[in-house]
Chimera marker file (.cmm) of the C-alpha trace (Angstrom):
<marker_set name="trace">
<marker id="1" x="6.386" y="-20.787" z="5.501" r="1" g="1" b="0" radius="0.5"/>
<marker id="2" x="7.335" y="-23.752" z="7.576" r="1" g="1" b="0" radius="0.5"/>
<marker id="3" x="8.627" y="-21.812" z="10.563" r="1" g="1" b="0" radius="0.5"/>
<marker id="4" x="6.595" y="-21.737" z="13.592" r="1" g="1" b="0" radius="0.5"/>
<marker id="5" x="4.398" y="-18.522" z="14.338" r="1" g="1" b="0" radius="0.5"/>
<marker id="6" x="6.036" y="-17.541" z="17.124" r="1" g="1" b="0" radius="0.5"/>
<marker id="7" x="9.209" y="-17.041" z="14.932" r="1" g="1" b="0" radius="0.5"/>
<marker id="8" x="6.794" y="-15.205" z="11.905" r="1" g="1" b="0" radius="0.5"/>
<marker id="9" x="6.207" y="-18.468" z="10.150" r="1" g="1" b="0" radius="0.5"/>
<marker id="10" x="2.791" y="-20.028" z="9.346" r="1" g="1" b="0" radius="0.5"/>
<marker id="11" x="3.937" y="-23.747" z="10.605" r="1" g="1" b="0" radius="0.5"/>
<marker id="12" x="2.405" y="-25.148" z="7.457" r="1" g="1" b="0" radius="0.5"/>
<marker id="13" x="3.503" y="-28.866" z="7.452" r="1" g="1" b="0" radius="0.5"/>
<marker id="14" x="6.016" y="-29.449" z="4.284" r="1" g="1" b="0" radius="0.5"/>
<marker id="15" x="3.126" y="-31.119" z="2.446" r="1" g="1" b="0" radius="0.5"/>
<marker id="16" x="1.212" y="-28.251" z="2.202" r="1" g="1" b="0" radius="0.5"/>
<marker id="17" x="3.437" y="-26.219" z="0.063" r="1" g="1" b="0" radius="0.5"/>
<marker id="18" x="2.934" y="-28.336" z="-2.767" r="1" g="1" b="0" radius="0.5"/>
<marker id="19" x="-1.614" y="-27.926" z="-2.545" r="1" g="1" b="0" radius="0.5"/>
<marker id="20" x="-2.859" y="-26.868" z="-5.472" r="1" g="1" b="0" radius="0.5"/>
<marker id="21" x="-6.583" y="-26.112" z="-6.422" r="1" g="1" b="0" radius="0.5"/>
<marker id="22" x="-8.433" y="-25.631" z="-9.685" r="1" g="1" b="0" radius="0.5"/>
<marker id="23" x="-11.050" y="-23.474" z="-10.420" r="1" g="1" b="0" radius="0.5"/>
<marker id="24" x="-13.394" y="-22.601" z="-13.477" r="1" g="1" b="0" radius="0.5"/>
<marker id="25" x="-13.203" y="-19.253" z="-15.763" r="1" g="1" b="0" radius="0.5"/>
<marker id="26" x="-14.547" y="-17.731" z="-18.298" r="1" g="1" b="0" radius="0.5"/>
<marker id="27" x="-15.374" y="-21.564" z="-19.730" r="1" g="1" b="0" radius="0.5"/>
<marker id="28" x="-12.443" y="-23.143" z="-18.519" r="1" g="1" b="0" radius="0.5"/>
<marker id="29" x="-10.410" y="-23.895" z="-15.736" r="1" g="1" b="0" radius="0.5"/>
<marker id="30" x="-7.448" y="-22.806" z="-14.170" r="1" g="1" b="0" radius="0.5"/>
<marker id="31" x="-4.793" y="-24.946" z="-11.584" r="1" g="1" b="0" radius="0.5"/>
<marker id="32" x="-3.273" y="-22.591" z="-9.417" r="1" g="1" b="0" radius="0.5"/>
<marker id="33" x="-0.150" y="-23.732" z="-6.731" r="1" g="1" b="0" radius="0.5"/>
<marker id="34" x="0.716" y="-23.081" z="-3.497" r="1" g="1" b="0" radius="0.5"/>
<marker id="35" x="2.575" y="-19.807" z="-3.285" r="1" g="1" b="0" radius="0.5"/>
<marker id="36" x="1.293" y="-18.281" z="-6.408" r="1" g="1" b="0" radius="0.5"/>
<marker id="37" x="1.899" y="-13.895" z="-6.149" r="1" g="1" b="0" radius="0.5"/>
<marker id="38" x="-1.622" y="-12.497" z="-6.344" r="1" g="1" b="0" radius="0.5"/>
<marker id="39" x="-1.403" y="-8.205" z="-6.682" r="1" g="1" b="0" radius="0.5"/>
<marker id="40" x="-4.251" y="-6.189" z="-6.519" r="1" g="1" b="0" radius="0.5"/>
<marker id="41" x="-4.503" y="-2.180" z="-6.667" r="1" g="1" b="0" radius="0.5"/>
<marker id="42" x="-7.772" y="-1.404" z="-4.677" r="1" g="1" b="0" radius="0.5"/>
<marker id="43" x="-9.515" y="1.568" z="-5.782" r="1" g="1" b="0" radius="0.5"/>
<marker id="44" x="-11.594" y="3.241" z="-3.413" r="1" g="1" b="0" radius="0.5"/>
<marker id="45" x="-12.730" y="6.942" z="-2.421" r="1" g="1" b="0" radius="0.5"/>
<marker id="46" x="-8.674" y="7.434" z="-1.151" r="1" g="1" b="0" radius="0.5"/>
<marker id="47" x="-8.172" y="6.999" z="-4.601" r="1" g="1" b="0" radius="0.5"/>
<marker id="48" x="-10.500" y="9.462" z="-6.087" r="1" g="1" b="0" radius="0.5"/>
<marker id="49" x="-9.527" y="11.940" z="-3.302" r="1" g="1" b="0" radius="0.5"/>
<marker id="50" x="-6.335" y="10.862" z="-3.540" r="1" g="1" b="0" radius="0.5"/>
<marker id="51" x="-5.354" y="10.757" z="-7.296" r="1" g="1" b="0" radius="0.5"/>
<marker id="52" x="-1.271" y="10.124" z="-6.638" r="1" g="1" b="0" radius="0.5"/>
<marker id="53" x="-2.497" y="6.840" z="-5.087" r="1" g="1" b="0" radius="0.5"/>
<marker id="54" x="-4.497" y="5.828" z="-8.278" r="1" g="1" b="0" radius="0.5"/>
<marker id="55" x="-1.367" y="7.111" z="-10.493" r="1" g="1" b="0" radius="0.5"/>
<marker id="56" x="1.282" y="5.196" z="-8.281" r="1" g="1" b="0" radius="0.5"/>
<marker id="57" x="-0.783" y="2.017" z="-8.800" r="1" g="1" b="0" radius="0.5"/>
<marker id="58" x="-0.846" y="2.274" z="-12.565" r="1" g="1" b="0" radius="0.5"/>
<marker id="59" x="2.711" y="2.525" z="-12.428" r="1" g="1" b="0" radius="0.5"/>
<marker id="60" x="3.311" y="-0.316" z="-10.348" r="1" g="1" b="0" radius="0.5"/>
<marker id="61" x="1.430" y="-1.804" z="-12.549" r="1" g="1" b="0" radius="0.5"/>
<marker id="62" x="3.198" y="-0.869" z="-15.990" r="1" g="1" b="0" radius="0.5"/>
<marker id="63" x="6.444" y="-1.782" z="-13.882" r="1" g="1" b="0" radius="0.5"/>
<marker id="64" x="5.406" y="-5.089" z="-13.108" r="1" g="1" b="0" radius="0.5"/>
<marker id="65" x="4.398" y="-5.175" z="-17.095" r="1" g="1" b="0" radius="0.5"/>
<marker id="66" x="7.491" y="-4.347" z="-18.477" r="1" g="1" b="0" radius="0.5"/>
<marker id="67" x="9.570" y="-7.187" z="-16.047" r="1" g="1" b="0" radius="0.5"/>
<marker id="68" x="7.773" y="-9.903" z="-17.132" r="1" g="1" b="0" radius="0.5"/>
<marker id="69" x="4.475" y="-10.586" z="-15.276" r="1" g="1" b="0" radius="0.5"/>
<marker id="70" x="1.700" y="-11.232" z="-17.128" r="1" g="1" b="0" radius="0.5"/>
<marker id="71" x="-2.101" y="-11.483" z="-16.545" r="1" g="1" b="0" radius="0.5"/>
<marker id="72" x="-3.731" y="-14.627" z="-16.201" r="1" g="1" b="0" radius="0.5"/>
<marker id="73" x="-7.139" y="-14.869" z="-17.970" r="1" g="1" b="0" radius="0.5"/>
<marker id="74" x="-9.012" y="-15.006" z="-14.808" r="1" g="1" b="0" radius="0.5"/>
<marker id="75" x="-7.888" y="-11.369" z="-13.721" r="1" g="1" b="0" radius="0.5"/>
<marker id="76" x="-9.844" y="-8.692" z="-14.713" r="1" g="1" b="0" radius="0.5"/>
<marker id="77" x="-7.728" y="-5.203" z="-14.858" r="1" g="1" b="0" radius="0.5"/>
<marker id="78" x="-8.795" y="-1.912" z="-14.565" r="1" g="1" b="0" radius="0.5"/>
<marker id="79" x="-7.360" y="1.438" z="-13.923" r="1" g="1" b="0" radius="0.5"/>
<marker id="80" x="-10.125" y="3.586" z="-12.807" r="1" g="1" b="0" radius="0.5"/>
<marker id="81" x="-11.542" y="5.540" z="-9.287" r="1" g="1" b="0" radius="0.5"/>
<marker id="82" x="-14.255" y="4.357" z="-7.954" r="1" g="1" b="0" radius="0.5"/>
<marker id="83" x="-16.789" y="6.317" z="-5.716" r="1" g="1" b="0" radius="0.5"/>
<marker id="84" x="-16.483" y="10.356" z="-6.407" r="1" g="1" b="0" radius="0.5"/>
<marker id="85" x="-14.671" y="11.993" z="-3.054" r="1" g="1" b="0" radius="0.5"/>
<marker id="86" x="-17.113" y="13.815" z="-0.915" r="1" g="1" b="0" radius="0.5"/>
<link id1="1" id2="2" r="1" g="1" b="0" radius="0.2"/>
<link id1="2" id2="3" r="1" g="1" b="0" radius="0.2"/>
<link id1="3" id2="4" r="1" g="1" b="0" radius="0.2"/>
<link id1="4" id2="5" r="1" g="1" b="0" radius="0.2"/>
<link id1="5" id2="6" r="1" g="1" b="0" radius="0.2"/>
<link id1="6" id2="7" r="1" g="1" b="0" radius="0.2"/>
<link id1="7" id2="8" r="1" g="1" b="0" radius="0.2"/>
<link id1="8" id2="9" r="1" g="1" b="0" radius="0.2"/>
<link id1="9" id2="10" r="1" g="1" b="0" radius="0.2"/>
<link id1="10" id2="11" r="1" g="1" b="0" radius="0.2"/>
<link id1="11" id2="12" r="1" g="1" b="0" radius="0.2"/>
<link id1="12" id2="13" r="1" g="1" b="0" radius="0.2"/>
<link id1="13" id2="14" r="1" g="1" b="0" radius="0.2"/>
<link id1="14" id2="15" r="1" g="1" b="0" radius="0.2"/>
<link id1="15" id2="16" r="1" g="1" b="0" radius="0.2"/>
<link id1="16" id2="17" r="1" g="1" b="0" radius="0.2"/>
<link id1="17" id2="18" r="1" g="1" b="0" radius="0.2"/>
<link id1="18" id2="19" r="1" g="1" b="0" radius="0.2"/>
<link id1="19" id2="20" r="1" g="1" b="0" radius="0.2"/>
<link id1="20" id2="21" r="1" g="1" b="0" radius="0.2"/>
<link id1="21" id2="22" r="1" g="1" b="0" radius="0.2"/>
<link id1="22" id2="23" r="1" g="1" b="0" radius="0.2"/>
<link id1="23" id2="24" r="1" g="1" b="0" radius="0.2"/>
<link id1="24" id2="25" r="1" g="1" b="0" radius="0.2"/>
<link id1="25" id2="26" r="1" g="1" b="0" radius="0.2"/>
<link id1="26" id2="27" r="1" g="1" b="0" radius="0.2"/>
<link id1="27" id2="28" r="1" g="1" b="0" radius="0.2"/>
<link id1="28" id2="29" r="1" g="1" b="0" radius="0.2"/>
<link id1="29" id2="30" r="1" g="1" b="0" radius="0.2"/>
<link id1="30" id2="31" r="1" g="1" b="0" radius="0.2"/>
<link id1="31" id2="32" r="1" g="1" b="0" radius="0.2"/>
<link id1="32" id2="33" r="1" g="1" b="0" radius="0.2"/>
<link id1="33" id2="34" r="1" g="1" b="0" radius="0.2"/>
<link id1="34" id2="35" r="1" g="1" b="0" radius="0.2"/>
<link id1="35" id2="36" r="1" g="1" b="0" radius="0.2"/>
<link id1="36" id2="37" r="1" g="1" b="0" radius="0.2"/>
<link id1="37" id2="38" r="1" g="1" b="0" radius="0.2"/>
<link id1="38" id2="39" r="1" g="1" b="0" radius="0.2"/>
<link id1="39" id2="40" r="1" g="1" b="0" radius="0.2"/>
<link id1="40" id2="41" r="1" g="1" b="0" radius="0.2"/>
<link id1="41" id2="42" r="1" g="1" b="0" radius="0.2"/>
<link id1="42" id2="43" r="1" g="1" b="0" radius="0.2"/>
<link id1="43" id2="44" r="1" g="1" b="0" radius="0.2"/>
<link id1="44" id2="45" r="1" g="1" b="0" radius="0.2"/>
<link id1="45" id2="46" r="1" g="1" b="0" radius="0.2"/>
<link id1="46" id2="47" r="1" g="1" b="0" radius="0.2"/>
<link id1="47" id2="48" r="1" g="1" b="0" radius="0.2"/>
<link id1="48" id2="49" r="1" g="1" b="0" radius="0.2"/>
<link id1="49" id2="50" r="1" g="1" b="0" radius="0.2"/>
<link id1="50" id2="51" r="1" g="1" b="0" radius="0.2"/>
<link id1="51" id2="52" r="1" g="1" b="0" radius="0.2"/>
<link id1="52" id2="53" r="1" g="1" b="0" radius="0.2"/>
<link id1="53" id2="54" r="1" g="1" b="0" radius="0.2"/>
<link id1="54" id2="55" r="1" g="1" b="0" radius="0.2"/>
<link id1="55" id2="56" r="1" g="1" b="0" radius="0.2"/>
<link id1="56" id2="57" r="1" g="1" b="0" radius="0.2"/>
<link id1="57" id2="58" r="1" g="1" b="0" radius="0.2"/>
<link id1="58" id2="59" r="1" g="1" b="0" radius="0.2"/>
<link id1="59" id2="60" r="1" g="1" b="0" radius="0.2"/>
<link id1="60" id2="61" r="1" g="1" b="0" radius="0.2"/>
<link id1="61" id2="62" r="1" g="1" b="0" radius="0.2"/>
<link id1="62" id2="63" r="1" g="1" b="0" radius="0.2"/>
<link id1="63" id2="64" r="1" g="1" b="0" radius="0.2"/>
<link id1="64" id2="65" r="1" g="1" b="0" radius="0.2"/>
<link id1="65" id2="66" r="1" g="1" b="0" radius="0.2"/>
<link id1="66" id2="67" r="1" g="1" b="0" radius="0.2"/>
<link id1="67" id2="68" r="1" g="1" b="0" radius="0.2"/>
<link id1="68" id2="69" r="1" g="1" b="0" radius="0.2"/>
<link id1="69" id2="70" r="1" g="1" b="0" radius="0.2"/>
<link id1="70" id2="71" r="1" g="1" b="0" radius="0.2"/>
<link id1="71" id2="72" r="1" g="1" b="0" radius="0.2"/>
<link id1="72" id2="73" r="1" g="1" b="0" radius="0.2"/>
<link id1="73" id2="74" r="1" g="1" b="0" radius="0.2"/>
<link id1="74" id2="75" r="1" g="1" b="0" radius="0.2"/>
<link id1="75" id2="76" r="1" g="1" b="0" radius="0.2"/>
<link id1="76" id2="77" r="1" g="1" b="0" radius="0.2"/>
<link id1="77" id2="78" r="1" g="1" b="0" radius="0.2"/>
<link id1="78" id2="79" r="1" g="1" b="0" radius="0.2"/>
<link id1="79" id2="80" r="1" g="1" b="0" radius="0.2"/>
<link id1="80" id2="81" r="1" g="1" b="0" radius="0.2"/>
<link id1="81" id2="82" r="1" g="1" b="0" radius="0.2"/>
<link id1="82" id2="83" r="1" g="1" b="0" radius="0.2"/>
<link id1="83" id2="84" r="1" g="1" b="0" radius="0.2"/>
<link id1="84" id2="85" r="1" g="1" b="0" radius="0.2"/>
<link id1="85" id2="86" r="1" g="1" b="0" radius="0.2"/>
</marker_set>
């Protein structure tokens, strides 16, 4: 994170790995770090015309389940295509 760009860093400056911000949700509010993992599955028309895509992210999903990771209150989930394929 540190390392410069030219050597596939982000030169942040050593302070900046400990920034934090806190935001509100449903009522409350929420602190999140530096470095916190964010994953997303995007549905989209690939994944209606594509249903493999939609399955594979359900399963990365379950996966990521079943080792530990759980969903903060502020995440809304959903396993569902989106637009119908033309």
């Amino acid at each position: 994170m540190t390392a410069p760009v030219k050597e596939r860093g982000f030169e942040l400056k050593p302070e900046a790995l400990n920034a934090e911000s806190t935001f509100g949700t449903n009522g409350g509010s929420r602190t999140m770090k530096h470095g916190a993992w964010v994953i997303a599955a995007i549905t989209s028309c690939t994944n209606t015309s594509n249903p493999s895509v939609l399955i594979a992210a359900g399963l990365v999903a379950k996966k990521a389940i079943e080792k530990g990771l759980t969903v903060q209150p502020y995440v809304k989930t959903s396993l569902a295509p989106a637009a119908r394929a033309s």
